[in-house]
Structures are given as structure tokens and as C-alpha cells.
C-alpha positions, 0 to 999 in steps of 0.5 A: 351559610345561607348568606354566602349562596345569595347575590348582594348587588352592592357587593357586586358591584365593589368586586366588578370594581376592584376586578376593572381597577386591577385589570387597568392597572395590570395593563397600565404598569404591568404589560409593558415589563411582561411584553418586553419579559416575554419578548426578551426571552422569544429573542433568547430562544430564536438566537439560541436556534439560529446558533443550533442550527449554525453549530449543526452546519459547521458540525455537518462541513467538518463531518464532510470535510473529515470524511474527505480526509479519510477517504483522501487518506484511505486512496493515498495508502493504498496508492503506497500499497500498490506501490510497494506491490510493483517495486517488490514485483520488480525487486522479484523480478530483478533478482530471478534475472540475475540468478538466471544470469549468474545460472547462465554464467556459471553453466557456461564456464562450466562447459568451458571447463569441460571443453578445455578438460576434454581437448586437455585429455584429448592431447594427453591422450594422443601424446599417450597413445603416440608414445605407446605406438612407438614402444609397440613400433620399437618392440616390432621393429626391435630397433630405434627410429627416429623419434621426431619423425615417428611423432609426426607420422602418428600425429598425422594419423591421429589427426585423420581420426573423428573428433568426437 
């Protein structure tokens, strides 16, 4: 044991040796394949950034380009909300003036009807009232008068009364 704590000058030497050989060699043959190896791969991971980073922009335009969509898409709904709104607003209106009209329409023909009601009874009822003032003038007088005369004497009396 004591053998492998002492330094032998020779041996040394031949490891010093062996270790320069290897390292010329490892420079000579070896260098070149490990550069280009480890070259190859620095150029593999710089492409595969560069297309990172390109996929991320493309992903950030087509995130901004969908967003713009969306809120095109939002803007134009409410545009044919807004749009519905006026034209039932208007269906509305249209309706309640044509019931107003058909209200107007149907109260004054009702009024009609009731004037020609009115002046119908008005004449029905003078013809009435002169026919009873004959029978009451014939029962007084106990005589017949001349009809056609008699009415036209009690129309002109009956015109001279207000209209109410």
C-alpha cells in the first residue's frame, strides 16, 4: 500500500504522455464532429424559438383578429336588436292608431246613428202629436176639418218649437 502513495517519476512521465497523446488526438479527430454536433443542435433549438415565437404571433393576430370578430359580431346583434326594438315600437304604434281610428270611426256612426234615430222619432213624433191634435181638435169642434189643411196649420206650430 505503501507503493501507491509514493510518486515514481517514470510512471509519471508515461501518464503525463498518454494524457497529451489523448488530449491531440481528441482535438485532432474528435473536435470537429463535437463542434459541428454541438452546432447542429444550437441551430436546431434557435429554429425551433424563431418558430415559437413566429407560432405566437400568428396565435396573438388570430386572437386579435377573432376578438374583432366577436365584437363585430356582438355590435351587429345588437344593431338587429335595436332594430326589432323600432319596428315592434312602430308595429305598436301602427296598431293603437288604427284601433284609435276604427274607436273614432265606429263612435261617430254611432252618433250618426243616433241623429237620424233622434230626428226619425222627432218626425214620428210630430206626425203623432199632429194626429192626436186633430182627434182632440175634431172631439172639441165635434166636426171634421179638412185634413190637409189641419196638418199644415200643426206642422207650422210644431216647427216654431226649439229643437232640442
Amino acid at each position: 500500500m505503501d507503493s501507491l502513495l509514493n510518486v515514481n517519476p517514470g510512471l509519471m512521465i508515461w501518464t503525463i504522455l498518454n494524457f497529451l497523446i489523448f488530449l491531440f488526438l481528441l482535438v485532432k479527430f474528435g473536435a470537429k464532429p463535437i463542434s459541428n454536433a454541438l452546432k447542429a443542435r444550437e441551430d436546431y433549438i434557435q429554429n425551433n424559438i424563431q418558430n415559437a415565437e413566429k407560432l405566437n404571433q400568428e396565435a396573438q393576430k388570430l386572437l386579435a383578429e377573432t376578438q374583432q370578430k366577436l365584437r363585430d359580431a356582438q355590435n351587429e346583434m345588437m344593431a338587429i336588436i335595436q332594430k326589432g326594438k323600432q319596428q315592434a315600437d312602430e308595429l305598436i304604434r301602427r296598431a293603437t292608431e288604427e284601433a284609435e281610428k276604427v274607436r273614432k270611426e265606429k263612435l261617430d256612426e254611432a252618433m250618426r246613428e243616433i241623429t237620424r234615430s233622434k230626428e226619425s222619432a222627432l218626425i214620428e213624433l210630430k206626425k203623432e202629436v199632429a194626429h192626436l191634435v186633430v182627434q182632440a181638435t175634431e172631439k172639441l169642434l165635434k166636426e171634421k176639418v179638412d185634413e190637409k189643411k189641419d196638418l199644415e196649420l200643426i206642422n207650422q206650430y210644431i216647427e216654431q218649437i226649439p229643437k232640442n
